[in-house]
C-alpha positions as CSV (number, residue, x, y, z in Angstrom):
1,X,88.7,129.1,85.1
2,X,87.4,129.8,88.7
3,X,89.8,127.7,91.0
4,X,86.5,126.6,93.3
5,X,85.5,125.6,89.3
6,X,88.1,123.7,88.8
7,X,88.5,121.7,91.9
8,X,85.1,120.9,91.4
9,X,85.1,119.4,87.9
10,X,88.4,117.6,89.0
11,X,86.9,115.8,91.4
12,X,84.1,114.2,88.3
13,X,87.3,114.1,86.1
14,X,89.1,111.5,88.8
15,X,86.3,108.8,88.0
16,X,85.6,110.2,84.5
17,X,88.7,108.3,83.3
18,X,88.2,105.0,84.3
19,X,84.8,105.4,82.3
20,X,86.8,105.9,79.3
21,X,88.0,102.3,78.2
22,X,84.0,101.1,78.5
23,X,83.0,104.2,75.6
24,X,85.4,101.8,73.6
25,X,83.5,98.1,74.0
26,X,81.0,96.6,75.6
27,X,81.0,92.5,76.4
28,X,78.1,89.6,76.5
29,X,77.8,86.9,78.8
30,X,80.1,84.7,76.4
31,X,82.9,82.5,77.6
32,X,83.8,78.5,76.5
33,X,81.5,76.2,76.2
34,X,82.1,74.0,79.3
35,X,83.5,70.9,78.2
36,X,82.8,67.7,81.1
37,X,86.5,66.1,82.2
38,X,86.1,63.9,84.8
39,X,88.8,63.0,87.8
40,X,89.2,59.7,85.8
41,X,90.1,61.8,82.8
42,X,92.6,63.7,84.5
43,X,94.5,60.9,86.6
44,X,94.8,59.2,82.9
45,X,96.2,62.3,81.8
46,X,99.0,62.3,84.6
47,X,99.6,58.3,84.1
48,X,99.9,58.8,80.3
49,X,102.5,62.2,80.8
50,X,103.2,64.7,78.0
51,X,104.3,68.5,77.9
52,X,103.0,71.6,79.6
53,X,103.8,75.0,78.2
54,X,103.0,77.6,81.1
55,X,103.7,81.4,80.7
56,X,103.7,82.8,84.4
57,X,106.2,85.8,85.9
58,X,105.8,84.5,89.8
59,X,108.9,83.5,90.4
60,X,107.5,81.0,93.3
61,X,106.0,78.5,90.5
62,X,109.7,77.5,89.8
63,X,109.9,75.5,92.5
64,X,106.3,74.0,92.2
65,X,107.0,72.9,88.7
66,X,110.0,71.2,90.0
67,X,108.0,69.2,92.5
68,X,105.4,68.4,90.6
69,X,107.5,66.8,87.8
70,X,109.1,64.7,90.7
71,X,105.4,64.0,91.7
72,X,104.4,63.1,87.9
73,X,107.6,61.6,86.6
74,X,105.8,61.8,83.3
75,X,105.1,65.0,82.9
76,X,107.4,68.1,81.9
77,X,106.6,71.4,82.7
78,X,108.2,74.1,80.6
79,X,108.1,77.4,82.5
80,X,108.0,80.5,80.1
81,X,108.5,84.0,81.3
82,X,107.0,85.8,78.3
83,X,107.1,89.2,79.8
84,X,105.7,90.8,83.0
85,X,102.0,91.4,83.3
86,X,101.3,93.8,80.1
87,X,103.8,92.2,77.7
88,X,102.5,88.6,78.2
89,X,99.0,89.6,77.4
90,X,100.4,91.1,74.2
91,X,102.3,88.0,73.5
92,X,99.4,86.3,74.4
93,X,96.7,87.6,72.5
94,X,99.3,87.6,69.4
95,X,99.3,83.9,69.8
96,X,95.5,83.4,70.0
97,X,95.4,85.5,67.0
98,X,97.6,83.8,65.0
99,X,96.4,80.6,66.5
100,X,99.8,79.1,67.1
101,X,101.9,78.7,70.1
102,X,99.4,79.2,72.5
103,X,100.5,78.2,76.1
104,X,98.9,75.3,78.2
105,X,98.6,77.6,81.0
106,X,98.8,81.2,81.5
107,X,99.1,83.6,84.5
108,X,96.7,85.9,84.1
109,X,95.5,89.1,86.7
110,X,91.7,89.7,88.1
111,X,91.6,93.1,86.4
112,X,92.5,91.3,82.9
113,X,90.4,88.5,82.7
114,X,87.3,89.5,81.9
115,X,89.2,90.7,78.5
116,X,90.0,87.2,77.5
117,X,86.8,85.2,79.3
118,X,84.6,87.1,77.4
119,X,85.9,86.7,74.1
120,X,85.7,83.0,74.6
121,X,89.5,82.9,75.1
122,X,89.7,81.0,78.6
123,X,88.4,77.5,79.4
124,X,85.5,77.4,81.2
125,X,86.9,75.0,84.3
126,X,83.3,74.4,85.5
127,X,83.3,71.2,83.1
128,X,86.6,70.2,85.1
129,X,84.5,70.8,88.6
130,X,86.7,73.7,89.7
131,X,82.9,75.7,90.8
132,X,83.3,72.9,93.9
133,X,86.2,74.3,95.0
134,X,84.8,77.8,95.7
135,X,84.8,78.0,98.9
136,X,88.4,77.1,98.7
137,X,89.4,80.5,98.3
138,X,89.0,84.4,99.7
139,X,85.9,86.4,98.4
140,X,88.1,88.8,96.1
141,X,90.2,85.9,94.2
142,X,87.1,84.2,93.8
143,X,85.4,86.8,92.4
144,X,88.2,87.7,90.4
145,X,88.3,84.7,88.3
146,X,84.7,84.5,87.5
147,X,84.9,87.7,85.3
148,X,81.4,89.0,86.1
149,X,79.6,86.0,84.9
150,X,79.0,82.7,86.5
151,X,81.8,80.4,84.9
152,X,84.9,79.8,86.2
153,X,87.7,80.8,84.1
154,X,91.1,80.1,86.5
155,X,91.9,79.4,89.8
156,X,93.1,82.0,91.9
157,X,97.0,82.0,92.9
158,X,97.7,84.9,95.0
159,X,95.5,87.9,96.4
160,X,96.3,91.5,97.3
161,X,93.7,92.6,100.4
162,X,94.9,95.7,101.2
163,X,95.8,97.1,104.6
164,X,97.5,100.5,105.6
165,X,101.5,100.2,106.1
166,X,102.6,103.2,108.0
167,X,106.1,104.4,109.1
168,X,106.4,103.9,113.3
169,X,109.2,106.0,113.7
170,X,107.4,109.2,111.9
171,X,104.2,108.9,113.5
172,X,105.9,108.5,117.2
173,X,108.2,111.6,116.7
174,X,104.9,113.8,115.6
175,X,103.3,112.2,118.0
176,X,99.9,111.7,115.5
177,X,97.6,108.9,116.3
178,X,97.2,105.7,113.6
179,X,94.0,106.4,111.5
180,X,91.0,104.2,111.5
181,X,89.1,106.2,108.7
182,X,90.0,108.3,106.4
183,X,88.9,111.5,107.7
184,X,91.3,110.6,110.2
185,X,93.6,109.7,107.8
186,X,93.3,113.4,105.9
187,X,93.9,115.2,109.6
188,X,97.2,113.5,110.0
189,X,97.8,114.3,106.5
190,X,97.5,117.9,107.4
191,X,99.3,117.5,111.1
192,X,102.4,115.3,109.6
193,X,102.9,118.3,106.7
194,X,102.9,121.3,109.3
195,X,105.0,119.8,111.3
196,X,107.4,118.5,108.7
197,X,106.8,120.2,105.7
198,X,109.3,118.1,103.7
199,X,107.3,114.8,104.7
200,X,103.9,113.4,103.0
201,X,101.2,111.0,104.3
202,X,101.5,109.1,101.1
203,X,102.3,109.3,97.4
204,X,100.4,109.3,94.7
205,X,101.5,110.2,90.8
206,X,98.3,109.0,89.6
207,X,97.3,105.0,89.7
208,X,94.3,104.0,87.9
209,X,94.9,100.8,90.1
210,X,94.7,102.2,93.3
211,X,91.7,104.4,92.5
212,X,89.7,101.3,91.2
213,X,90.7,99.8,95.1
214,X,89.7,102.3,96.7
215,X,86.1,103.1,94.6
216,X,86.0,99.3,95.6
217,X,86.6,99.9,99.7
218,X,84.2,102.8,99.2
219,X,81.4,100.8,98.0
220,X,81.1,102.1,94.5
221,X,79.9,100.3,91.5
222,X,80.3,101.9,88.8
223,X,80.7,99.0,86.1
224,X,77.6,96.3,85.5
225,X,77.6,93.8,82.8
226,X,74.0,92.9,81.1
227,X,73.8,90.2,78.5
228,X,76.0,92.3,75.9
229,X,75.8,95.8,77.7
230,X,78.4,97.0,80.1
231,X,76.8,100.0,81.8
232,X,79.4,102.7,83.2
233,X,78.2,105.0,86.1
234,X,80.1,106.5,88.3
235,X,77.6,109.0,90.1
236,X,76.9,106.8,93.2
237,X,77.1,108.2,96.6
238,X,80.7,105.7,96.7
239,X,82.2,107.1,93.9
240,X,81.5,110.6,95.5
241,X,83.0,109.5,99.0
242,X,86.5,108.9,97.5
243,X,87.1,111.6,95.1
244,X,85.5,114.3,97.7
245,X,88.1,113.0,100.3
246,X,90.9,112.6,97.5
247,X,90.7,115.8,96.0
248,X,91.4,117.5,99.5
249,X,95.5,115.7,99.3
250,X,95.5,116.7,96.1
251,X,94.6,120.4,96.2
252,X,96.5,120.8,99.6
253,X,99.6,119.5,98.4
254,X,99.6,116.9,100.8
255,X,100.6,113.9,98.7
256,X,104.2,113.3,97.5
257,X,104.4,113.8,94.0
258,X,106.6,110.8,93.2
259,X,106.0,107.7,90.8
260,X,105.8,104.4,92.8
261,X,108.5,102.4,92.4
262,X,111.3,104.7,91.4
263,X,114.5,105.2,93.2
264,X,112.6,108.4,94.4
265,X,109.7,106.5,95.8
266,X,111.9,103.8,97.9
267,X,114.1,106.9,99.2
268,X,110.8,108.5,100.7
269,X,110.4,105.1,102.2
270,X,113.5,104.8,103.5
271,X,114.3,108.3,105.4
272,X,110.2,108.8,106.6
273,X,109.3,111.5,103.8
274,X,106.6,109.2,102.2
275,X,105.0,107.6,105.9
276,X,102.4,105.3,104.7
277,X,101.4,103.1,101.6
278,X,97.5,101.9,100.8
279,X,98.4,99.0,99.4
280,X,97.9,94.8,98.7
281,X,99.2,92.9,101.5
282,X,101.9,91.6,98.7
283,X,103.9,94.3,99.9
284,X,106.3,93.0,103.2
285,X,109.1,91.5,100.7
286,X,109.5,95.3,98.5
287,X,109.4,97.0,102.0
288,X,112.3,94.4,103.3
289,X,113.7,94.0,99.8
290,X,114.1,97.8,99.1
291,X,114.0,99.7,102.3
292,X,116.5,98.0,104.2
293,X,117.6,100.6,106.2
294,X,114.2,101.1,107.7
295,X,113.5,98.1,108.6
296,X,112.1,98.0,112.5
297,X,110.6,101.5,112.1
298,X,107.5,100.6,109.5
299,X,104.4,98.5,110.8
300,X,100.7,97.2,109.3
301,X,97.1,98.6,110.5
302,X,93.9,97.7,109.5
303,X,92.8,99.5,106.2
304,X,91.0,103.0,107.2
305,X,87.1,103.2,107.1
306,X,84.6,105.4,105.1
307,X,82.6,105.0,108.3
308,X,83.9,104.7,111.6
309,X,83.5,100.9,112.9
310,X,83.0,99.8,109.5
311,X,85.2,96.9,108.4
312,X,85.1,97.1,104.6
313,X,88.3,96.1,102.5
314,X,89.4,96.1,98.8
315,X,91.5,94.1,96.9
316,X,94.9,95.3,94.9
317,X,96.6,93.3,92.7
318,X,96.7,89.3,92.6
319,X,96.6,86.9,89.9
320,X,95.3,83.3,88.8
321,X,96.1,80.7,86.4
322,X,93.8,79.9,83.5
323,X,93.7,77.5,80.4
324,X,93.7,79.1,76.9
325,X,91.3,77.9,74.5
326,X,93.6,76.6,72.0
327,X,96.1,75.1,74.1
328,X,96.5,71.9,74.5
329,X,96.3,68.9,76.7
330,X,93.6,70.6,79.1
331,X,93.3,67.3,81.8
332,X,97.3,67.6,82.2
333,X,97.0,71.1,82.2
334,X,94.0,71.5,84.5
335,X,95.7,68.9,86.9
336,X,99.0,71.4,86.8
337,X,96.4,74.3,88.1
338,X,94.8,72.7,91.0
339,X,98.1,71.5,92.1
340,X,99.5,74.9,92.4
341,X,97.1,76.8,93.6
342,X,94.6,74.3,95.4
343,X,97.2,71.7,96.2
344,X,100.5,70.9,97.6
345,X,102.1,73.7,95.7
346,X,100.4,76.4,98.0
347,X,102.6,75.2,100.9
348,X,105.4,75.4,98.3
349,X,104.7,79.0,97.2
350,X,103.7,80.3,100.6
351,X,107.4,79.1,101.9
352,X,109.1,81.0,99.5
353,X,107.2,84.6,100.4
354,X,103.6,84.2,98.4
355,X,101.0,85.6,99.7
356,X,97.9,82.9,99.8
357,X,94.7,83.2,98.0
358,X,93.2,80.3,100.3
359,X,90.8,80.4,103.0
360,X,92.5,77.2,105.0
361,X,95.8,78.9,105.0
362,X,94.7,82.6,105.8
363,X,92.8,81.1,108.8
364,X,95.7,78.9,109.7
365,X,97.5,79.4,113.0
366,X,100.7,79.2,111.5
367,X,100.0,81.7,109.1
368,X,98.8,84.3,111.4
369,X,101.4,84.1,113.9
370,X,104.2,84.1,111.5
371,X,106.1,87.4,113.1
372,X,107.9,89.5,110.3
373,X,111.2,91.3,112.1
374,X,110.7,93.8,109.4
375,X,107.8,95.0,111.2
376,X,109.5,94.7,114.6
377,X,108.0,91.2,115.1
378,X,104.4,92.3,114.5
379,X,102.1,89.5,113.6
380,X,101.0,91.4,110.5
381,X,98.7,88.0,108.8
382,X,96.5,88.6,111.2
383,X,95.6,91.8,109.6
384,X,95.7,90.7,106.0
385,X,93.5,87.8,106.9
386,X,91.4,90.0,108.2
387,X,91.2,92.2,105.4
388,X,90.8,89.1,102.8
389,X,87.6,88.4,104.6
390,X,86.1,91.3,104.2
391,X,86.2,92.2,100.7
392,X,83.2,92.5,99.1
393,X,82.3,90.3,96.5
394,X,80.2,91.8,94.0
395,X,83.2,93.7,92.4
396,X,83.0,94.0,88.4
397,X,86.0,95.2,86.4
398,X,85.9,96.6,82.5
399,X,85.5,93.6,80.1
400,X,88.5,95.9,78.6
401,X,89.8,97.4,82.2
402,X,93.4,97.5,81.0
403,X,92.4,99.8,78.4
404,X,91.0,102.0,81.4
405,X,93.6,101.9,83.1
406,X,95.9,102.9,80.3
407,X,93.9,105.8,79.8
408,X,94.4,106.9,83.3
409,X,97.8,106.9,83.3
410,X,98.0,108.6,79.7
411,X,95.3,111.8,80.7
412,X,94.3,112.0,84.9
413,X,97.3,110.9,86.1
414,X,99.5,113.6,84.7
415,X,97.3,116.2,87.0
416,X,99.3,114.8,90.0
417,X,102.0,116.0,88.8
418,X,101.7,119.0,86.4
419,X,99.4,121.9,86.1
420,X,97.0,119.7,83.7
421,X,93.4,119.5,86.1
422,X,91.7,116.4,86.2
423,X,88.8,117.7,84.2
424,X,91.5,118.5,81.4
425,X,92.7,114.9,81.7
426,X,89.3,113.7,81.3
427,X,88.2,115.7,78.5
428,X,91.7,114.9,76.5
429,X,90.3,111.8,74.4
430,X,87.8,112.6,71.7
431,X,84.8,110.8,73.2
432,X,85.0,112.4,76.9
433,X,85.4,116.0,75.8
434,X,81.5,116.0,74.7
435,X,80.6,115.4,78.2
436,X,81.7,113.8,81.4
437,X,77.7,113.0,82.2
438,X,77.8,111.1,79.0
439,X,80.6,108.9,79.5
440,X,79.6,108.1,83.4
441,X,76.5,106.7,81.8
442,X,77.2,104.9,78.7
443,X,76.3,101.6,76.8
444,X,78.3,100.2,74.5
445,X,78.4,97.1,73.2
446,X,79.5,94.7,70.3
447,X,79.8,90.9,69.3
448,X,82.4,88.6,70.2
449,X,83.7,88.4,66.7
450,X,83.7,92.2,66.2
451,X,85.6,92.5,69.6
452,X,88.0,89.7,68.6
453,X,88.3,91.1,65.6
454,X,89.4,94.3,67.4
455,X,91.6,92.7,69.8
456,X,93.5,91.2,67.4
457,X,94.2,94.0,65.4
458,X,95.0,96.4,68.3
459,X,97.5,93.4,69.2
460,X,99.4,93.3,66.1
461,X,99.2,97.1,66.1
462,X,100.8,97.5,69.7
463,X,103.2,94.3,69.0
464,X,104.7,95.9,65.6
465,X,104.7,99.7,66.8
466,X,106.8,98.7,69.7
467,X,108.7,95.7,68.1
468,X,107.9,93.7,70.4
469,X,110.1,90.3,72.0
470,X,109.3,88.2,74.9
471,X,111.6,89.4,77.7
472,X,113.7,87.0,79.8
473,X,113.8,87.2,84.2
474,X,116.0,90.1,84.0
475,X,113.8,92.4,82.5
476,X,111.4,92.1,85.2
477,X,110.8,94.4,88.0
478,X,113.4,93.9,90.2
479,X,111.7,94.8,93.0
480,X,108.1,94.1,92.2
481,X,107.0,91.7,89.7
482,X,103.5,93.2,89.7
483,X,104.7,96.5,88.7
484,X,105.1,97.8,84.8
485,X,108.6,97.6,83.2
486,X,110.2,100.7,83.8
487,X,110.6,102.1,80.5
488,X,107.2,101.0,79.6
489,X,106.0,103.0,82.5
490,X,103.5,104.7,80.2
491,X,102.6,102.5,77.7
492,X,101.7,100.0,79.8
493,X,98.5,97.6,78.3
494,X,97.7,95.7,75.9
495,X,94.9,97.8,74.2
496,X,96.9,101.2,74.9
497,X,98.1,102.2,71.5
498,X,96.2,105.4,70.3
499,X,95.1,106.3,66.8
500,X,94.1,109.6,65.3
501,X,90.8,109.6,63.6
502,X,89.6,111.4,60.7
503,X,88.8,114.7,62.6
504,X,92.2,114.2,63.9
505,X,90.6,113.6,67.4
506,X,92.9,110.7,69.7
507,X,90.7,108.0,69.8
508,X,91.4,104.2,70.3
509,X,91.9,102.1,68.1
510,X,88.8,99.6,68.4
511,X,85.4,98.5,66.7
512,X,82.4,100.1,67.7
513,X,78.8,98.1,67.6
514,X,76.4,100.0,69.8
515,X,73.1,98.4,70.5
């Protein structure tokens, strides 16, 4: 193929893959019914005690179950780590399926929720008044946990506004300025490799994550949910913005072609060959955690702009704590939530290095003049704060966006790396090759019993193929508890497992019910 050709259709192909989980479902404007628990009913609950089963990987709730079984002398609170992000949901949706041992509470990320609220798998915490406490939290969380409808299916526990991290050190020595946009951003990609052509503005291996954050920043919308129609289109002028400007690192060579979070990765770190990350404002704790030896030389800007003067922000990564259908004890349970994440226990968490989801603590004083030596004493809240505020809020993920983003990883992301294009990755599952035009603007849809129905097979599918068992605190990340387990660095959703159909085409394995 022409190479002006193929730069061209690996440019559609970047977005064409995060259209592929949506060719697979669709979702309706479902969700529990909302069931009325008033403060009276909850207060009983506490007074009359019991047993709470929460599955959560954030290692800061330790402490706040602690305290608030000292609180509620009652009450205990058994804290289950049933995996890390992908292997709870599997754990989890086996439970719902089988409809037995189903936690109390579960931790549960913004880009997966949708996947359980709209299969009526989440309580509805509207009928415990939780839609008062809206204004509570940051725009992203908020909009995080309302899954693209109007319930309100968790409360938010941390957030991930993003904001550029960038090495001091490299930057001074080359003497190139700090970008503000990101054309800026691609001319000090350019200056930084000619004048060290062993060092890299960032890197990037492919991260359907990351590319959904920044389609965010850029104003794209490509996913809108209509009764029970999810409509992909990924032709707006946002969409465009990003990959135009992305495919220029990529077909210069000026992104490091290293995995996040590898020994690799935290080595570029360290000796200034990888200078900045575009990332959640989670990160200070990796950076002081796993690049000791550069600590002083790395500082926080302001996230660069689409358009100059603009002050547009994104969110990456963050998480919330939601009730399960079929647990049980939902006062006790609900009472457990707002006390963690819209009580007491966000003092708890935020002392032992969370990063707050909550307006009164991001606008706090305290908060924003907390000085981080990592950063040479820079004030560096002050910049997440100001990135929190300005995330948009009319985000919409997939009703299924960890399928997406599983498909990423498996098809576009290995064009980062190898000599497979973009387009190629795009075109690799049955449904895409047809037509990239046909994916950006499908509708798909089927009923909440055919997609639990689906679920729950793909579930039991992924759970026996990979002989699944829950995984204790050492088989976290022990770096990052947001990232994937290492050696499930590729298989890394629930909804991942692939099956060959009867042309022998890949295709996923769910139901189909278009309208």
């Amino acid at each position: 193929m022409h190479k002006h050709s193929r730069r061209l259709l690996r440019g559609i192909g970047l977005v064409c893959a995060l259209a592929l989980g949506a060719t697979a479902c669709g979702s309706d404007d479902g969700g529990s019914s909302r069931k009325a628990v008033s403060q009276e009913d909850i207060q009983a609950a506490l007074k009359e005690g019991g047993t709470l089963t929460v599955w959560a990987w954030e290692p800061t709730l330790k402490q706040v179950a602690a305290d608030f079984e000292k609180k509620h002398p009652g009450v205990k609170v058994n804290l289950v780590n049933a995996g890390t992000n992908a292997d709870q949901y599997t754990a989890l949706q086996n439970a719902i399926s089988a409809k037995k041992g189903v936690p109390d509470v579960a931790q549960i990320e913004y880009y997966a929720m949708g996947q359980y609220a709209l299969t009526e798998q989440l309580t509805d915490l509207k009928g415990f008044g939780a839609d008062k406490l809206s204004g509570t939290f940051s725009p992203g969380p908020w909009n995080g946990v309302k899954a693209g409808g109007d319930g309100v299916y968790a409360l938010p526990m941390d957030s991930g506004p993003m904001a550029l991290f960038y090495n001091e050190k490299v930057f001074d020595e080359y003497d190139i300025e700090v970008p503000t946009t990101w054309a800026e951003y691609l001319d000090a990609a350019r200056e930084l490799r000619k004048a060290d052509p062993k060092a890299y503005i960032t890197a990037d291996a492919g991260d359907a994550g990351f590319a959904t954050s920044m389609l965010w920043q850029a104003g794209s919308r490509p996913y809108t949910v209509d009764g029970t129609k999810v409509k992909v289109d990924f032709s707006d002028q946002g969409a465009k913005t990003f990959t135009d400007t992305w495919q220029k690192l990529i077909d210069e060579k000026l992104l490091a072609p290293v995995t996040n979070w590898t020994d690799d990765w935290y080595k570029g770190l360290g000796d200034g060959t990888i200078a900045t990350l575009v990332t959640g404002a989670w990160m200070p704790a990796n950076l002081a955690s796993g690049v000791k030896d550069a600590a002083g030389d790395w500082r926080v800007a302001p996230l660069p702009q689409w358009t100059a003067g603009a002050q547009a922000s994104a969110e990456n990564g963050g998480s919330a704590l939601a009730l399960p259908e079929l647990g049980r004890n939902e006062a006790l349970a609900y009472a457990f939530v707002e006390y963690a994440n819209a009580g007491d226990g966000v003092q708890t968490r935020l002392d032992n290095g969370a990063f707050p989801a909550t307006t009164a603590d991001l606008r706090s004083t305290e908060f924003q003049d907390t000085a981080f030596p990592y950063f040479g004493g820079q004030k560096a809240n002050k910049i997440f704060a100001e990135s929190a505020a300005n995330v948009a809020d009319d985000w919409s993920y997939l009703p299924y966006q960890v399928y997406a983003n599983s498909i990423f990883n498996d098809t576009v992301g290995k064009a980062y790396v190898s000599d497979t294009t973009l387009s190629e990755g795009c075109e690799s599952p049955a449904r895409a090759r047809a037509s990239c035009d046909k994916i950006r603007h499908t509708e798909q849809a089927f009923t909440v019993r055919e997609r639990r129905r689906a679920a729950a097979d793909a579930a039991a599918h992924d759970a026996a193929a990979r002989g699944w068992r829950p995984r204790d605190q050492r088989d976290r990340h022990p770096r990052n508890p947001h990232a994937p387990h290492r050696k499930d660095r590729h298989d890394l959703h629930l909804l991942s497992r692939i099956r060959r159909g009867p042309d022998g085409a890949r295709r996923p394995r769910l139901a189909f019910g278009a309208d």
